[in-house]
C-alpha positions in Angstrom: 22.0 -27.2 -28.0 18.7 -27.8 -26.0 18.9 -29.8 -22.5 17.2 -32.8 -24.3 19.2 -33.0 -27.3 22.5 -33.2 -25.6 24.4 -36.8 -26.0 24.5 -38.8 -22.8 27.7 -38.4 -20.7 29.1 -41.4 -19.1 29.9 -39.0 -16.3 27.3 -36.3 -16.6 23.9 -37.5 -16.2 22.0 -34.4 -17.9 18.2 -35.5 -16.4 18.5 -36.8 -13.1 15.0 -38.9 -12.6 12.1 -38.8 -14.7 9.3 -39.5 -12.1 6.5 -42.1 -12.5 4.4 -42.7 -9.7 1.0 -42.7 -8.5 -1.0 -40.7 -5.9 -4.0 -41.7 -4.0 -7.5 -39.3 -4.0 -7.0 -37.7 -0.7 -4.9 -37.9 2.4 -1.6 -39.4 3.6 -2.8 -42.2 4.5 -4.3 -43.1 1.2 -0.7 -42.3 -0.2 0.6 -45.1 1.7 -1.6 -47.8 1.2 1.1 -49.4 -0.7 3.9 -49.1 1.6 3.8 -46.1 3.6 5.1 -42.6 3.0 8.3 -43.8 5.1 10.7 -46.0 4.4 11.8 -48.8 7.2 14.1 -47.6 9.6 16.1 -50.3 8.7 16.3 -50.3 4.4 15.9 -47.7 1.9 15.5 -50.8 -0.8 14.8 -47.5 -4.0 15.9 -44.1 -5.2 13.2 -42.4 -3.3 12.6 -44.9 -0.8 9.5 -45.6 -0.8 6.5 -45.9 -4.1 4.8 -42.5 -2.9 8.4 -41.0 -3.8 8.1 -38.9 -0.4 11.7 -39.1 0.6 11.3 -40.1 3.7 12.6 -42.8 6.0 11.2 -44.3 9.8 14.8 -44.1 10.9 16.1 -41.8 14.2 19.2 -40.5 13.7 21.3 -38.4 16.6 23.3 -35.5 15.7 26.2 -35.1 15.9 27.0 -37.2 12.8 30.6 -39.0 13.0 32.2 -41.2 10.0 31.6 -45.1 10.3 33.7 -46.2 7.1 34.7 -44.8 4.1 36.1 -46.5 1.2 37.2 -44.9 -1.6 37.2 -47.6 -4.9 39.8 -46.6 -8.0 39.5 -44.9 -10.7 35.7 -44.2 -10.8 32.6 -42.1 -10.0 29.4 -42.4 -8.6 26.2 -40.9 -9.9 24.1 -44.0 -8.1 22.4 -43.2 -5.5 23.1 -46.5 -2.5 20.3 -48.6 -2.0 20.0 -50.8 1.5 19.0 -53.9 2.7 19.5 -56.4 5.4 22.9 -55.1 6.0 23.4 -54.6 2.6 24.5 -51.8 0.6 24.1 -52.0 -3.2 25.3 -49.1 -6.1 26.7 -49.2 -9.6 29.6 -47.0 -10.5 30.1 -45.2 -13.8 32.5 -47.3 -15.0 30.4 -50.8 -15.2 31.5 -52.1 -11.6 28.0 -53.2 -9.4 28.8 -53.4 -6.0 27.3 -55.3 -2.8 29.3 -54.0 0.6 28.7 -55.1 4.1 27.3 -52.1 6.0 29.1 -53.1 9.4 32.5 -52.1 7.6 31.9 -51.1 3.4 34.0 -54.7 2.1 32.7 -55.7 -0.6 30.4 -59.2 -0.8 30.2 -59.7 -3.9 30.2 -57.7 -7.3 29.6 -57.5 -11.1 31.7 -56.0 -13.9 30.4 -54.8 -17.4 31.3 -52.6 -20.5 28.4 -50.0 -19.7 27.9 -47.8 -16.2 25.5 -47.7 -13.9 24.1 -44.0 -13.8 20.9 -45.0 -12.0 19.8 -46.9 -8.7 19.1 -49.8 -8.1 16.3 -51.6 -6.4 16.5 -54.4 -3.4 13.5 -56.8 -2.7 12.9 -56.9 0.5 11.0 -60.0 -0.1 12.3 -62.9 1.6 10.6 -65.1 -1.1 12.3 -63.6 -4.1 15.3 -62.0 -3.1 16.7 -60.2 -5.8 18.4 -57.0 -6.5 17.5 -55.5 -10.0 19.2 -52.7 -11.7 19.8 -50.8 -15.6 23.0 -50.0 -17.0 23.6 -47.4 -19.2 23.8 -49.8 -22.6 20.0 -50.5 -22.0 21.0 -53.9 -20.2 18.5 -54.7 -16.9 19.4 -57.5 -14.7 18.7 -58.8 -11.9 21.3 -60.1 -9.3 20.4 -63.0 -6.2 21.0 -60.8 -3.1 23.4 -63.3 -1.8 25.4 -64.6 -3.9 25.2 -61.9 -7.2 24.1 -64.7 -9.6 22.1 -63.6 -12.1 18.6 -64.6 -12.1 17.1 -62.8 -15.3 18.0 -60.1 -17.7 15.8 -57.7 -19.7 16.8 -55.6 -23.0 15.6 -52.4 -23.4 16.2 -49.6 -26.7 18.0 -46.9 -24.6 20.2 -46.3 -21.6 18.8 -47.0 -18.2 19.6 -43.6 -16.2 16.5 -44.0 -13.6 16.4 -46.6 -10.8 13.5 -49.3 -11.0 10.6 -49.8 -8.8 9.3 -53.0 -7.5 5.7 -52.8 -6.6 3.3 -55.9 -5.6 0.5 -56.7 -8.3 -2.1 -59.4 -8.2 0.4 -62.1 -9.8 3.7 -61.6 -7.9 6.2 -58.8 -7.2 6.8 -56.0 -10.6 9.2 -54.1 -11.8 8.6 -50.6 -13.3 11.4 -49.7 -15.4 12.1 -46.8 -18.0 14.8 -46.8 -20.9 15.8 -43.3 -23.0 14.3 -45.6 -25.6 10.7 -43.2 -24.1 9.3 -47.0 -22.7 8.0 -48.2 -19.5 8.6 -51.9 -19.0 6.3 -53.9 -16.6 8.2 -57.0 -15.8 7.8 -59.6 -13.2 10.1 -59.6 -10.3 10.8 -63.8 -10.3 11.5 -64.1 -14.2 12.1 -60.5 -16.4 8.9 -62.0 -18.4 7.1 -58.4 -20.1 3.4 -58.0 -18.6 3.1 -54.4 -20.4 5.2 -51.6 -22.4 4.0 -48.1 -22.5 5.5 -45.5 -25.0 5.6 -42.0 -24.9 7.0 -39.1 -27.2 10.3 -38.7 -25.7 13.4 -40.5 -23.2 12.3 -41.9 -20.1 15.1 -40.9 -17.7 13.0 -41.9 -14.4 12.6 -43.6 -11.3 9.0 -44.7 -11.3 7.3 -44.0 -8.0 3.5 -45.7 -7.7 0.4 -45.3 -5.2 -3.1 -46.6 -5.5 -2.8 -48.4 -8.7 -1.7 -45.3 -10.9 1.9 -44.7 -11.9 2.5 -40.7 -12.7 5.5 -40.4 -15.6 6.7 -36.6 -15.9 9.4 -35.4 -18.0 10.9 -35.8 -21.3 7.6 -34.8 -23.6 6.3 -31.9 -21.4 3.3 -33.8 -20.2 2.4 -35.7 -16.6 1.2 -38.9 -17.7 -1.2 -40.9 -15.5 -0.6 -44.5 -16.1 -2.7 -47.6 -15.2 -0.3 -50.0 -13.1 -2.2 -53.1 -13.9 -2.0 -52.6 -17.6 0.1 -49.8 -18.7 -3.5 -47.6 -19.9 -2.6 -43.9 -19.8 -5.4 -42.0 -17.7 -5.1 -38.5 -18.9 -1.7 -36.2 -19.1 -1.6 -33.0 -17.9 1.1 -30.6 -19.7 4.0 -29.1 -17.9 5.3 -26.9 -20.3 8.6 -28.1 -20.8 11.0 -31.9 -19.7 11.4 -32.1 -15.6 14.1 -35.3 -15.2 12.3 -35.4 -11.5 10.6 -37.7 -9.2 7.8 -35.7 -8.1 6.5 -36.2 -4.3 3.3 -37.3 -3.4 1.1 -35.3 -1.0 -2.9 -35.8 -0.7 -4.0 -35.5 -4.0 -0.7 -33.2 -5.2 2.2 -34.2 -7.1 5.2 -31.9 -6.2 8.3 -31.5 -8.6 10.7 -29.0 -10.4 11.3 -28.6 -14.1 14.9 -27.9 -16.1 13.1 -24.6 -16.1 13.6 -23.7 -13.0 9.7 -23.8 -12.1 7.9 -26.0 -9.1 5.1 -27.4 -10.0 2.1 -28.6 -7.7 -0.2 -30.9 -10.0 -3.7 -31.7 -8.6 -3.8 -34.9 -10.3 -7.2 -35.8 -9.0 -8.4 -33.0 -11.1 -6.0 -33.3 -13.7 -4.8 -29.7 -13.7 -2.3 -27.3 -12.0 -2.8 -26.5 -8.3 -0.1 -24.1 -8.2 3.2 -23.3 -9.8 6.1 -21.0 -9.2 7.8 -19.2 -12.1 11.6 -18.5 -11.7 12.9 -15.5 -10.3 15.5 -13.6 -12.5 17.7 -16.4 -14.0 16.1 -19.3 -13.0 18.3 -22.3 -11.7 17.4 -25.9 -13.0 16.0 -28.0 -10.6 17.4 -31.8 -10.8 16.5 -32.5 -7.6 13.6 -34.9 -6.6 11.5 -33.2 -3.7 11.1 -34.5 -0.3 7.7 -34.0 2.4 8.2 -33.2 5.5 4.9 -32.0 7.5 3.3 -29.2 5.2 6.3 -28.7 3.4 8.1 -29.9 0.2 12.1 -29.4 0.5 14.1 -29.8 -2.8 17.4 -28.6 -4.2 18.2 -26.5 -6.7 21.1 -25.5 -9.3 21.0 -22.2 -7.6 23.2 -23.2 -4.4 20.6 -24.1 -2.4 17.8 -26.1 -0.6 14.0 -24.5 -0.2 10.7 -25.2 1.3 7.8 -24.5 -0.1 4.3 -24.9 1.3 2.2 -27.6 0.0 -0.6 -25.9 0.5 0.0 -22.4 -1.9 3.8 -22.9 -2.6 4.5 -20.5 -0.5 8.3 -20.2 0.2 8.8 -21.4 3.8 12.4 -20.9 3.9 15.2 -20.6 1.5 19.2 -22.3 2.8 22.0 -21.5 0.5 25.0 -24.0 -0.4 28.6 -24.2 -1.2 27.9 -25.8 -4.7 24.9 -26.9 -6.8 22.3 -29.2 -5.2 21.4 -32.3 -7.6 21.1 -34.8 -5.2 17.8 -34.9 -3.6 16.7 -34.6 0.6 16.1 -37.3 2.5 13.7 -36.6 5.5 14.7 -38.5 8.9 13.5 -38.0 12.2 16.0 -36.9 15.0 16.6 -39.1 18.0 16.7 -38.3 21.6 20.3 -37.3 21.8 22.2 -34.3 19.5 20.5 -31.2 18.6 17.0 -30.1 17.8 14.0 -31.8 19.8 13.4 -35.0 20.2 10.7 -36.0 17.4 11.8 -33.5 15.0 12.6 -34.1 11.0 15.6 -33.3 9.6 16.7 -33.5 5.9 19.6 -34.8 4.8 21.4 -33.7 1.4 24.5 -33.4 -0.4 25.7 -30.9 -3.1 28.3 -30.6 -5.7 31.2 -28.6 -3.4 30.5 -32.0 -1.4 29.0 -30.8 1.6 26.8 -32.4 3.9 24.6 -31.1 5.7 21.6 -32.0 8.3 18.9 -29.2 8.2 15.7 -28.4 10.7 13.0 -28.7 8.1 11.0 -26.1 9.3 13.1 -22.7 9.6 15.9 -25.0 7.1 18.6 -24.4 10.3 21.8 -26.3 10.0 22.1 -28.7 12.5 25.6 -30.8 11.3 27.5 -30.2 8.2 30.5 -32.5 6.8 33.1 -31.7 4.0 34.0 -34.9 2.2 36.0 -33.4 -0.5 34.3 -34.0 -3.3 30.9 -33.6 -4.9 27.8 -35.2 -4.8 25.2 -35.8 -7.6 23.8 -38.9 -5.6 21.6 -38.8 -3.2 21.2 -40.2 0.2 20.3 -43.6 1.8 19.4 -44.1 5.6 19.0 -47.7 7.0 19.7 -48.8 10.6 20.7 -45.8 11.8 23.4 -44.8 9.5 23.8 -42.5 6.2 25.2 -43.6 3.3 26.6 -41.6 0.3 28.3 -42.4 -2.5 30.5 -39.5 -4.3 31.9 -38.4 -7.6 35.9 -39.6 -6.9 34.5 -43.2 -6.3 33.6 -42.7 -2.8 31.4 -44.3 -0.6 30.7 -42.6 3.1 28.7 -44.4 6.0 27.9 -42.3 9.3 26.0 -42.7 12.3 26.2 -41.1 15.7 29.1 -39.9 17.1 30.1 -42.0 19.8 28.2 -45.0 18.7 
């Protein structure tokens, strides 16, 4: 039985993120226009934290990590990964439970319980004027919850299970939200009232987080083709073919989009010129990648099946460095920079990630060094949030972890 065809698990989410998102014509800086290619120190309000997908968060973090809270919630699982904002975290468990905890301490503020799970993140509006909290389930079910209370505001139906976080994006008329369903369509809805601007259909399931940047969305997966989709009205570009499904977000850098395929092959995708840059080809038997990839400097870091997290240069996919793992690495990096105090310089990067033996580690992104590790017992297919100077993780036995500085 082929990857695709396999039934959906309530507790085995086969493609991690399909990606859609958009990158600019040249430069970082271009990449940003719509929100930077760092998340705020103090949210990480989507899966990858920001619409260029970069992985990457403003915060300063100082090593050594120590353990804030934990709370461990009965008999469930998390695939989610946390979103965060205003002292707020917010993640679905498999087992149709949506949560809003207090940062300070992990209590719960509110919650909502359904039939279906939540395999997918959420996404938090960091908008003061609409503040709303919008996230899929895995019966196709979208809604959107008031940050405060947990009313519901709205809900959207789609054809197929939800398994990739939204995106909220501005547009001329208001705040949108990209969404894809495993019924192969992207909705374009407005943030204040679910009503549908556009629908775009492709050939196959849309298991994505979309990620956007200078009016483009990028949707990579299921069919074997990068699509490059207008965000105003849903037009498809051009697609460029990738040979076989990717359930990844890819990475925007310049005019690249960086991701890995169930294939076990990193692709580099010039999208500008709507053609491959560069690819690598697995080595022997090729591990599955199911991570999304991070930037950090001239580097993209990922995970892979293969027990470990790489580096490869943006710039040829040369392989920078290569740091093996207890277990399988689904979850994908998040790319901090390192405070005054702990190890490493101060001004450095270091990537954050979790894997399925459920450790934690901190690593220098650019020799891959470990600077802090954590074992928390059990696995990880999430990955992580950073906000106001903490990490947050949420694990397979229903746990969710918060760290910051020891001594803190």
């Amino acid at each position: 039985m082929s990857f695709w065809s396999r039934p959906t698990a309530r507790r085995s989410r086969l493609c991690r993120v399909l990606v859609l998102f958009a990158i600019a014509t040249c430069g970082h800086a271009a990449v940003g226009a719509e929100g930077g290619d760092e998340a705020a120190a103090d949210a990480w309000p989507m899966f990858r934290g920001v619409l260029a997908g970069t992985g990457r968060s403003a915060a300063r973090i100082a090593l050594p990590l120590a353990e804030r809270w934990h709370r461990q919630l009965e008999k469930t699982a998390f695939e989610a990964t946390p979103v965060v904002s205003a002292g707020r975290i917010f993640v679905g468990d498999l087992d149709g439970t949506f949560h809003c905890l207090d940062l300070v301490d992990g209590k719960t503020v509110w919650s909502f319980k359904t039939d279906a799970g939540f395999p997918s993140a959420a996404a938090v509006s960091t908008d003061a004027d609409v503040p709303l909290v919008v996230v899929g389930d895995g019966a196709g079910m979208v809604r959107a919850f008031d940050v405060a209370s947990g009313e519901i505001r709205w809900t959207h139906e789609t054809g197929g299970e939800v398994s990739g976080g939204p995106t909220l994006l501005p547009g001329d008329d208001g705040m949108r939200v990209l969404i894809g369903s495993q019924d192969a369509t992207l909705a374009c809805l407005a943030l204040a009232d679910g009503k549908v601007l556009w629908k775009h259909t492709i050939a196959d399931q849309i298991r994505c987080s979309p990620t956007v940047a200078a009016g483009k969305v990028l949707l990579a997966g299921c069919d074997g083709k990068l699509h490059v989709i207008d965000a105003a009205t849903g037009t498809e570009d051009v697609a460029v073919a990738i040979d076989g499904p990717t359930g990844t977000t890819p990475a925007a850098a310049g005019s690249l989009a960086l991701f890995g395929s169930e294939g076990g092959v990193f692709w580099a995708i010039d999208v500008t010129a709507g053609k491959v840059a560069w690819k690598l080809a697995p080595q022997g038997n090729g591990q599955a990648y199911r991570s999304s990839a991070a930037i950090a400097g001239d580097l993209a870091l990922v995970g892979t099946r293969g027990r470990a997290v790489e580096a490869f240069a943006l710039a040829d996919g040369a392989r920078a460095w290569r740091q093996g793992m207890r277990g399988r690495v689904d979850g994908s990096p998040v790319v901090v920079h390192l405070g005054e105090a702990g190890n490493g310089a101060a001004g450095e990067r270091v990537a954050i990630v979790g894997d399925s033996a459920g450790k934690i580690v901190a690593l220098r992104t650019t020799d891959g060094g470990i600077l802090w590790e954590f074992d928390a017992g059990n696995g990880f297919a999430s990955s992580p949030a950073v906000a106001a100077g903490c990490v947050i993780m949420a694990s397979g036995d229903g746990t969710v972890w918060c760290f910051e500085a020891e001594g803190k």
